[in-house]
C-alpha positions in Angstrom: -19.9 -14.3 -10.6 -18.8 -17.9 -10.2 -15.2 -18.2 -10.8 -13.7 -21.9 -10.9 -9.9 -21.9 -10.5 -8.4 -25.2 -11.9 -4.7 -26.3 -10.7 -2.8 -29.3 -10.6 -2.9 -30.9 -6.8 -3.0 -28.7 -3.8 0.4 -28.1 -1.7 0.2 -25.4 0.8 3.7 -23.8 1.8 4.9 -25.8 -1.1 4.1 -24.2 -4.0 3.4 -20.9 -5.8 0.2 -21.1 -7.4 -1.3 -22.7 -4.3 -0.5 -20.2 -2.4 -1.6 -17.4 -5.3 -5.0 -19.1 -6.0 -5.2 -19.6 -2.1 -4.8 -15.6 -1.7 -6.1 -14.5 -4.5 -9.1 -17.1 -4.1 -10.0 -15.2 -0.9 -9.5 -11.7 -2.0 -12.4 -12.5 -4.7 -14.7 -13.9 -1.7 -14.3 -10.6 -0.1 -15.2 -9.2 -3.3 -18.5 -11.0 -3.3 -17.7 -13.4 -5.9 -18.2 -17.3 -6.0 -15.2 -19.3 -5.7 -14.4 -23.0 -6.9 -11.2 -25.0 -7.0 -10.6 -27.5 -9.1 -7.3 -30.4 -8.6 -6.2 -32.2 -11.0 -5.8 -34.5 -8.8 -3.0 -37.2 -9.3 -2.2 -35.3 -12.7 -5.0 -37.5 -14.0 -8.3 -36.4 -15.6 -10.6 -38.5 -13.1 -11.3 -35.6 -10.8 -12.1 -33.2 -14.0 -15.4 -35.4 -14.5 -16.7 -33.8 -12.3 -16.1 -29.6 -12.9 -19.2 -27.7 -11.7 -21.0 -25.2 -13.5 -19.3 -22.0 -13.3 -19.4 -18.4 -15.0 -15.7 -18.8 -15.6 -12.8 -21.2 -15.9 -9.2 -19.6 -14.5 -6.7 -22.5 -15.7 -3.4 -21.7 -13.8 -1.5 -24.0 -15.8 2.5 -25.2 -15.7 3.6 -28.0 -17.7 4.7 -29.8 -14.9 2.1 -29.0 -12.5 -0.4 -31.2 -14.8 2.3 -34.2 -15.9 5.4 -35.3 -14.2 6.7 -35.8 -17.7 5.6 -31.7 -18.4 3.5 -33.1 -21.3 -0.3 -33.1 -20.0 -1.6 -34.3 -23.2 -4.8 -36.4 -22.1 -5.8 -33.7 -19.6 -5.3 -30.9 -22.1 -7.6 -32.8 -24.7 -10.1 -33.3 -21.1 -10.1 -29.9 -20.7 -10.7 -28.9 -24.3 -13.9 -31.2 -24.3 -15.0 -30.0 -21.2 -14.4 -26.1 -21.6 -14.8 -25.4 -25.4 -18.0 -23.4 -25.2 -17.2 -21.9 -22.2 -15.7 -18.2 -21.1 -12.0 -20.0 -19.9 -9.3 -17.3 -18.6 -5.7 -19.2 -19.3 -2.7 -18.1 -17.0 0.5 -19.0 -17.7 2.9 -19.4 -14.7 5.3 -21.3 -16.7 5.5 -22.1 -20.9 7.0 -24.6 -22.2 11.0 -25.3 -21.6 14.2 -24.8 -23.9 12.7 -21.4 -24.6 15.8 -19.4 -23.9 18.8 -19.2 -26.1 21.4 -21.4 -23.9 19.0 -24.1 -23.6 20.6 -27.5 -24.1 19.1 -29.9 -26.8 17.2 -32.2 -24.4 15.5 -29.1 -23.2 14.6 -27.6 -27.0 13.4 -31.3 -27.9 10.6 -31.3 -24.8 10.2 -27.7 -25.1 9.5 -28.3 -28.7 6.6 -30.7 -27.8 5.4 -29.0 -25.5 5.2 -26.0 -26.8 3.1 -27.9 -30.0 0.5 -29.5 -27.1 0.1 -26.3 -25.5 -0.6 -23.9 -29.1 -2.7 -26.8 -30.2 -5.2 -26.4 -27.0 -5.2 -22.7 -27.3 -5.9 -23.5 -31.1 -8.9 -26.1 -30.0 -10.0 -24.8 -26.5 -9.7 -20.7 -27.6 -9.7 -19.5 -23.8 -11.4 -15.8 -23.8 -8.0 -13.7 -22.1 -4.7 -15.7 -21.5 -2.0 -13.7 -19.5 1.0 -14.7 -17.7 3.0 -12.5 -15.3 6.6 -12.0 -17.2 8.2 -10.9 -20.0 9.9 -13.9 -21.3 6.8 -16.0 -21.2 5.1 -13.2 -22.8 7.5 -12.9 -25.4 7.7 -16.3 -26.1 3.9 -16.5 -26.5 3.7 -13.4 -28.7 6.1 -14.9 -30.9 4.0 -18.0 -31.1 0.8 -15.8 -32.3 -0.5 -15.9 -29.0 -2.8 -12.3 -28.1 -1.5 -12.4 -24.1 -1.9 -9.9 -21.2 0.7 -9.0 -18.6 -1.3 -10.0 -15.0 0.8 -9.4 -12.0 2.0 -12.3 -9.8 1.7 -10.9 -6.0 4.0 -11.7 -3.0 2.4 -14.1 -0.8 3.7 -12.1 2.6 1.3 -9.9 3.9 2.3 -6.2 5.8 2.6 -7.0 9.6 3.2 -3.6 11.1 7.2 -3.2 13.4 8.6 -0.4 14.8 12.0 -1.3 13.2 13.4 1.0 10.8 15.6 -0.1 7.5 19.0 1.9 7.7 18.7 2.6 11.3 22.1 1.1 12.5 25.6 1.9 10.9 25.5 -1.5 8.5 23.4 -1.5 5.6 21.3 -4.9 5.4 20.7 -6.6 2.5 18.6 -9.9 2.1 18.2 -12.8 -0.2 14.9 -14.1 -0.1 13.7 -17.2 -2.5 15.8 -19.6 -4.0 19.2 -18.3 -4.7 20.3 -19.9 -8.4 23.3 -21.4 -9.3 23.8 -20.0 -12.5 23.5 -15.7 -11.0 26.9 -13.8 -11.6 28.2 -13.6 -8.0 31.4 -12.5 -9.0 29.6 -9.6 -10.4 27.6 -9.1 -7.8 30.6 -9.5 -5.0 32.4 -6.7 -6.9 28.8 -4.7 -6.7 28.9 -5.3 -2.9 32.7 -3.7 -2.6 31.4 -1.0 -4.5 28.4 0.1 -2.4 30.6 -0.5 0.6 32.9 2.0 0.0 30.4 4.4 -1.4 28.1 3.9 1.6 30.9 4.3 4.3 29.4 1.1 5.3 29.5 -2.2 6.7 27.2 -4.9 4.9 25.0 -7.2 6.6 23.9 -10.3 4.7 20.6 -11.9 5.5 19.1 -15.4 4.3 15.3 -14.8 5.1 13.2 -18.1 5.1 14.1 -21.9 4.5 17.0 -22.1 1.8 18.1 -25.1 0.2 22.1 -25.9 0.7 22.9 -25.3 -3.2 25.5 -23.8 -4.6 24.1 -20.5 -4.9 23.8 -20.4 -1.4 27.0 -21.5 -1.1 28.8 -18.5 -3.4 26.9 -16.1 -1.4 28.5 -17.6 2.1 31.2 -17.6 0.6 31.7 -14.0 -0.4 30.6 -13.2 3.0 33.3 -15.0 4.7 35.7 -13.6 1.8 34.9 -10.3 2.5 34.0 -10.0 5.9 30.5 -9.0 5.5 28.2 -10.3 8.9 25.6 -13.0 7.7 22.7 -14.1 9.2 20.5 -17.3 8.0 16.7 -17.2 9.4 15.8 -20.4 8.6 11.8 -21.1 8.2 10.0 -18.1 9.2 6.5 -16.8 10.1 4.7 -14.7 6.9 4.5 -12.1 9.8 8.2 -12.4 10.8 9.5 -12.6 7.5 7.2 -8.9 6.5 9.1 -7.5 9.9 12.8 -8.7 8.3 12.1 -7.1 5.0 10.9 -3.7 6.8 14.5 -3.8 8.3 16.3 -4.3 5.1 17.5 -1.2 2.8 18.0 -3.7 -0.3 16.8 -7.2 -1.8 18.5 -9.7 -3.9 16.9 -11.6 -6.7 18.9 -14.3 -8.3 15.9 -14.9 -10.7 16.8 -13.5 -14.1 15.3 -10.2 -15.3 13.3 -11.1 -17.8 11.2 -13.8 -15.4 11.5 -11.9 -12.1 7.7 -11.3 -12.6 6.8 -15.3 -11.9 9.0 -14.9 -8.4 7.0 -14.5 -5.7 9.5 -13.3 -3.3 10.9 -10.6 -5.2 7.1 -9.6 -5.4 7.3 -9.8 -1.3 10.3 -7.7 -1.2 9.2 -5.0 -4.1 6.1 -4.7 -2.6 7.5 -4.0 1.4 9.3 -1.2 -0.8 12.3 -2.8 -0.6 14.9 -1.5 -4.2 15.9 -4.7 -5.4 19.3 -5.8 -7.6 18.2 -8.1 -10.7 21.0 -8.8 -13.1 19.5 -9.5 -17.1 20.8 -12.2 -18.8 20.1 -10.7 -22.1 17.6 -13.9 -23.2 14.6 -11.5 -23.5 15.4 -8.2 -25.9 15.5 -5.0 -24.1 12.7 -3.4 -25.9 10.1 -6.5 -24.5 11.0 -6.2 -20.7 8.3 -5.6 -18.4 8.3 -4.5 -15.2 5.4 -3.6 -13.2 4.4 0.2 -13.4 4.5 0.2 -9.3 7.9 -1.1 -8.6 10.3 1.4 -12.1 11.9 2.9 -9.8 12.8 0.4 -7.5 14.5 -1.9 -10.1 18.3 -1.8 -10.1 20.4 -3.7 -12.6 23.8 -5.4 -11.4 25.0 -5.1 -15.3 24.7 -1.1 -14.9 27.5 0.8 -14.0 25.6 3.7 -12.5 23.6 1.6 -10.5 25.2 1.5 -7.0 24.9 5.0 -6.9 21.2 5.6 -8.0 20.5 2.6 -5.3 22.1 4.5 -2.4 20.2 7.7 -3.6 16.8 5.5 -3.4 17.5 4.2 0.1 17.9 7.4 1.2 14.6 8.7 0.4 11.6 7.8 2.7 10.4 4.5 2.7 7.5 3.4 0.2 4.0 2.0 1.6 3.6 -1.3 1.1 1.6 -2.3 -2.0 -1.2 -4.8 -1.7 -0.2 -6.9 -4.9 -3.3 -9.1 -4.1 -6.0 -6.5 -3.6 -4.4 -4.8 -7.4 -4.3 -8.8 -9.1 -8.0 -9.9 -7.7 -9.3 -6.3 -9.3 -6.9 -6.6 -12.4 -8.3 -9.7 -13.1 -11.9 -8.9 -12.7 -11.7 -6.0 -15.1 -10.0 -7.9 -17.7 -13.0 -10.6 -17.2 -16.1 -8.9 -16.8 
């Protein structure tokens, strides 16, 4: 089969869905398929003149990824034209903004238009299978009358074998890896760090895994450190293969992305699938009852809103430590069935 993947411009190292159409774009080669790609190059339609013949259209779309403005109207319409009659899988890595309940107005008046421009393509293009990777999206889109699938977002860093071992030394390590957000509780999660101190018997040790931005989430997180005493290390850019050996040595991730969109993060896909438990906290803008979280990684989700969750995460590190998961070997042939 000939799959064409279309994306707004290329950025390697720079941005999720390059690097997940770059991985998952390989995977499929292996697999004996025929692979495509497609910029939109520019976010203009010019380069879109000239889509080849294919069995298949995979639009990886973003708002923002096809207009600086987030409102892609003219390549949208392009699109439409050019893809009505055709089989066209839709993949949401991002909807449209304001969609959560303590958006601001600015954000519900774009997200409002947007969200018109993107039902009215699905209306006009009617893509065979749309998915997207998190519950909030998926929510959203459900609510909309949009029939979507859940389709896993992998990690983009591959096992690399180390004879390290998490939990060998007398400190427990813990890493933050991806973008640490303002907006995450820290208080609450510097009062969950005290409590698995003392419950542990031991010694925290914070590590910063990969380039981080000096926000203010980094910041907080310093800044408990220091408050507390905790030992912190900041890796700076790393290596895929050095950053797989750090998370091998970790007993626990952080994810400052909220709950309900921790499926569109690739990094807390990295640490999940190195078998790393992770600590999420839910913000409560997606109900319970439509969280998803990948049938894999159940157990190895731990809320920082739960009471009982310091313990249950100490009972998890314990056990022996899970194989690592090929998110991008399960995606390529997740994909294909839903397709074929």
């Amino acid at each position: 089969m000939k799959i064409c993947f279309i994306s707004g411009q290329k950025n390697e190292g720079k941005c999720g869905i390059t690097d997940y159409i770059d991985l998952i774009a390989r995977k499929l080669e292996k697999l004996g398929h025929e692979i495509e790609w497609w910029f939109i190059i520019n976010k203009s339609c010019e380069n879109l003149a000239k889509l080849p013949t294919a069995d298949l259209y995979s639009i990886q779309f973003a708002p923002y990824a096809y207009a600086t403005n987030g409102m892609p109207n003219q390549i949208l319409k392009y699109l439409t034209k050019k893809l009505q009659n055709e089989k066209v899988h839709l993949n949401f890595h991002e909807i449209w903004v304001g969609a959560y309940p303590r958006a601001n107005w600015m954000e519900k008046r774009i997200g409002w238009l947007q969200k018109k421009l993107i039902l009215n393509f699905i209306n006009q293009c009617k893509p065979t299978w749309i998915t997207s990777s998190n519950s909030a999206a998926i929510d959203r889109l459900k609510n909309a009358g949009v029939q979507v699938n859940f389709l896993y977002l992998f990690g983009n860093i591959p096992y690399s074998s180390t004879s390290k071992v998490a939990g060998a030394g007398q400190n427990l390590k813990i890493a933050f890896f991806g973008t640490l957000y303002a907006d995450f509780p820290y208080e609450k999660l510097d009062e969950f760090f005290s409590v698995l101190s003392k419950t542990s018997a031991k010694k925290l040790e914070i590590i910063l895994i990969g380039r981080q931005r000096e926000n203010a989430g980094t910041e907080k997180v310093l800044f408990i450190c220091k408050k507390e005493g905790y030992s912190v290390e900041r890796t700076g850019k790393l290596s895929t293969k050095l950053i797989s050996e750090q998370l091998q040595e970790c007993s626990l991730g952080v994810s400052t992305t909220p709950y309900d969109v921790i499926g569109k993060s690739g990094a807390t896909a990295a640490m999940l699938e190195h078998g790393l438990p992770v600590l999420v906290n839910d913000d409560g803008d997606t109900p319970q009852q439509n969280l998803i979280v990948h049938d894999p990684f159940q157990d190895q989700i731990f809320l920082l809103n739960e009471n009982s969750s310091a313990k249950r995460l100490l009972q998890f590190i314990d056990k022996p430590r899970k194989s690592f998961f090929d998110g991008v070997a399960h995606t390529a042939n997740k994909m294909l069935e839903l397709v074929i």
